[in-house]
NUDRENMAR-830438 format. One line per field, with one value per residue (C-alpha): residue in one letter; y, x, z. Coordinates in pm, 1 decimal. Example, Ala and Ser with C-alpha at 12.3 -4.5 7.8 and 13.67 -1.06 7.14 Angstrom:
! NUDRENMAR-830438
r (a | s) .
north (-450.0 | -106.0) .
east (1230.0 | 1367.0) .
up (780.0 | 714.0) .
***
This chain:
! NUDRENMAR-830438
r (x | x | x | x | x | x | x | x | x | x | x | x | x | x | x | x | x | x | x | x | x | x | x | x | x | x | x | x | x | x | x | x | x | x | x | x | x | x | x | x | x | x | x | x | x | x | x | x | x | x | x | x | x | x | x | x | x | x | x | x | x | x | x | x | x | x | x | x | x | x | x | x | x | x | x | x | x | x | x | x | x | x | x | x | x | x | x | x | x | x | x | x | x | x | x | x | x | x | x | x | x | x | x | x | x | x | x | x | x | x | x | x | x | x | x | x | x | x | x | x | x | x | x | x | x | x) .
north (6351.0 | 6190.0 | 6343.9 | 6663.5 | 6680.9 | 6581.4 | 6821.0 | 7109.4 | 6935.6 | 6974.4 | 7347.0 | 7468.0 | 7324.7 | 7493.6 | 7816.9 | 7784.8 | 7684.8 | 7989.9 | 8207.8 | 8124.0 | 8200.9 | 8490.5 | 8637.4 | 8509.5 | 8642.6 | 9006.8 | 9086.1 | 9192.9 | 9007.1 | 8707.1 | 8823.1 | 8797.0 | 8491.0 | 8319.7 | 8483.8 | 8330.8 | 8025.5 | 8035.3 | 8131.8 | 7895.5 | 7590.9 | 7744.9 | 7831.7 | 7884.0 | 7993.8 | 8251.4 | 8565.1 | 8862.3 | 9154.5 | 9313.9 | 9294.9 | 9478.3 | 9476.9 | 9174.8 | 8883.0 | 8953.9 | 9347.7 | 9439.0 | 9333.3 | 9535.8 | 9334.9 | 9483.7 | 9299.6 | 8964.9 | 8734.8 | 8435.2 | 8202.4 | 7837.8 | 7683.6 | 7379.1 | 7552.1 | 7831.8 | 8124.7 | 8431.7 | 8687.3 | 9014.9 | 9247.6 | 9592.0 | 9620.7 | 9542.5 | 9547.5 | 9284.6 | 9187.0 | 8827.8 | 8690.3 | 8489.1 | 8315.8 | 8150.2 | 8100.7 | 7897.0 | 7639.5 | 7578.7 | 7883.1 | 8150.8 | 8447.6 | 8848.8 | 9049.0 | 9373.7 | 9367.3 | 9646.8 | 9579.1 | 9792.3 | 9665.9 | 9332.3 | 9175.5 | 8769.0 | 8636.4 | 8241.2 | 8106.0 | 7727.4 | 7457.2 | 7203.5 | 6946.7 | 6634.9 | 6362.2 | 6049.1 | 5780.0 | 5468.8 | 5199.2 | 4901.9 | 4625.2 | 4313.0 | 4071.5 | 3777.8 | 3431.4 | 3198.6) .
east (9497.1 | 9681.0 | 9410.9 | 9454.7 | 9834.4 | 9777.1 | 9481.7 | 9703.7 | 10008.3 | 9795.0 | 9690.2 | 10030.7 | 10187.3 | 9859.1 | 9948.3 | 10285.1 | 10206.2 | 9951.9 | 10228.9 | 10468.8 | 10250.9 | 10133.4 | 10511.1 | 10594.4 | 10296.7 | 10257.4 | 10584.2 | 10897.6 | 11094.5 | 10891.3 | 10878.3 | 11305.1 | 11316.7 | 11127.6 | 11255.2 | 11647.1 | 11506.5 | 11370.5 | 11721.3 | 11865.1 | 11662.4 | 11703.1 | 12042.4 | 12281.9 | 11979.4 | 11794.2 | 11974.2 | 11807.3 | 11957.7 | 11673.0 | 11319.7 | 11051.9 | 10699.0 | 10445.4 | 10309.3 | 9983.5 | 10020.0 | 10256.7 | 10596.4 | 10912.3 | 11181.6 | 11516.5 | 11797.2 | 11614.6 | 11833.5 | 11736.5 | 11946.0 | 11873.3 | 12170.8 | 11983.2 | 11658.7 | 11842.9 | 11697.3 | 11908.4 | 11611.0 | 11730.2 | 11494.0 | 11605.4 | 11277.6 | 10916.7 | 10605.4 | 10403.8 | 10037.7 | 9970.6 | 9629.0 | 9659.1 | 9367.0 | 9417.6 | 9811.2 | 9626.6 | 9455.8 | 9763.9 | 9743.3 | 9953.2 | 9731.3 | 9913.2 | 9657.6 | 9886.0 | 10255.9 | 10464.7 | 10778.6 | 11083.8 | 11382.1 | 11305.5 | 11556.9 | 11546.2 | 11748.1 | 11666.7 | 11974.4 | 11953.0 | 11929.4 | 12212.2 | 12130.7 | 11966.1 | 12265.3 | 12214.7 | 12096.3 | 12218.5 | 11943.7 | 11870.6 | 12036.1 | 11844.2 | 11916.9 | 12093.0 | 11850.3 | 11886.6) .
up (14592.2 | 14274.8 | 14072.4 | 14230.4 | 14166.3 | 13830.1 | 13682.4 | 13863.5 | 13672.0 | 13339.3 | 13405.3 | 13491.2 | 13152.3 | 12962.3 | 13108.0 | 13048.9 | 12688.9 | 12658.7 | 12800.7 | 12533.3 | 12263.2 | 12401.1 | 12431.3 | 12082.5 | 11925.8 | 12096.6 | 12147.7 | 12004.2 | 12208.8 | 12081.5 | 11764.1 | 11740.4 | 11934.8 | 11648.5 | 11401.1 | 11530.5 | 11578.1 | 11165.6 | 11068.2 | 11247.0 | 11166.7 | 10768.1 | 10801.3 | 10574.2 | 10288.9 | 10522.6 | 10693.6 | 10825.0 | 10982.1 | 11162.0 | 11251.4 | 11479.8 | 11568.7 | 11680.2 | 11470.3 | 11634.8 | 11431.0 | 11159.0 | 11124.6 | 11015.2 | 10823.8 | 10733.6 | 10517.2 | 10444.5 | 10224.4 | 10063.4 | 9889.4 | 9784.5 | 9529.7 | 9511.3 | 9358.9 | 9171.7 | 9391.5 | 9546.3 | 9649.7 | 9856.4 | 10022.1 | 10152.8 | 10361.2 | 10404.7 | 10627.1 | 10636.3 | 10866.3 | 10945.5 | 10950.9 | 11268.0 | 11263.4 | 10946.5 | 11067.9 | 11330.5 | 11081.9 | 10913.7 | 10587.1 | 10553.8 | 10494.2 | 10413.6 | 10493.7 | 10393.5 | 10270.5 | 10162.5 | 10019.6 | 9901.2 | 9701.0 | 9691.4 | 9421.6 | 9305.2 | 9068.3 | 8909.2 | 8796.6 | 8619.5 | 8948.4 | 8863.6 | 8672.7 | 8835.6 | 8905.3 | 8652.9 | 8834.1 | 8711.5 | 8617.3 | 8856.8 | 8792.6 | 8873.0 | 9214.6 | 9137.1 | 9134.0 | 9409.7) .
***
């Protein structure tokens, strides 16, 4: 019976799991809840005002802004269309299989100079 319970414990949290990644991957819906989650986790250096489509087909991006004063980059992009390779997403490599950008716009500035770090000074002897 404890066996029971548990294997039926284990298939309800696979479909769950499998239900999730369906809805983020072929839906819009999905598609926006990831994308806030993105922003938020890389907030304040990534904005973007819109987006549409599926992961699983092509996805619409409108008003993508990118700006990292650490590394020196500001990049804008107006718009773009971009297809995923999902399988390779699923091995851990980001593969485009079509993008399609318009007004994209990055400026490098200098990244501010690495602080001095002052030399070691030696522990005392005992």
């Amino acid at each position: 019976m404890k066996r029971r319970v548990t294997l039926l414990a284990i298939a309800a949290l696979l479909l769950i799991i499998g239900g999730t990644a369906t809805w983020v991957l072929c839906t819009g819906s999905g598609l926006r809840f990831a994308v806030a989650r993105a922003e938020g986790l890389l907030a304040p250096k990534l904005a973007i005002d819109a987006v549409d489509g599926a992961a699983s087909r092509s996805i619409h991006v409108r008003g993508v802004h990118w700006r990292d004063a650490e590394s020196g980059v500001d990049a804008t992009l107006a718009e773009g269309d971009v297809e995923l390779g999902l399988r390779a997403l699923l091995s851990g490599t980001l593969h485009l299989q079509r993008v399609d950008l318009q007004g994209l716009r990055v400026t490098l500035s200098p990244a501010p100079a690495m602080r001095k770090i002052s030399p070691v000074t030696p522990c005392a002897q005992v």
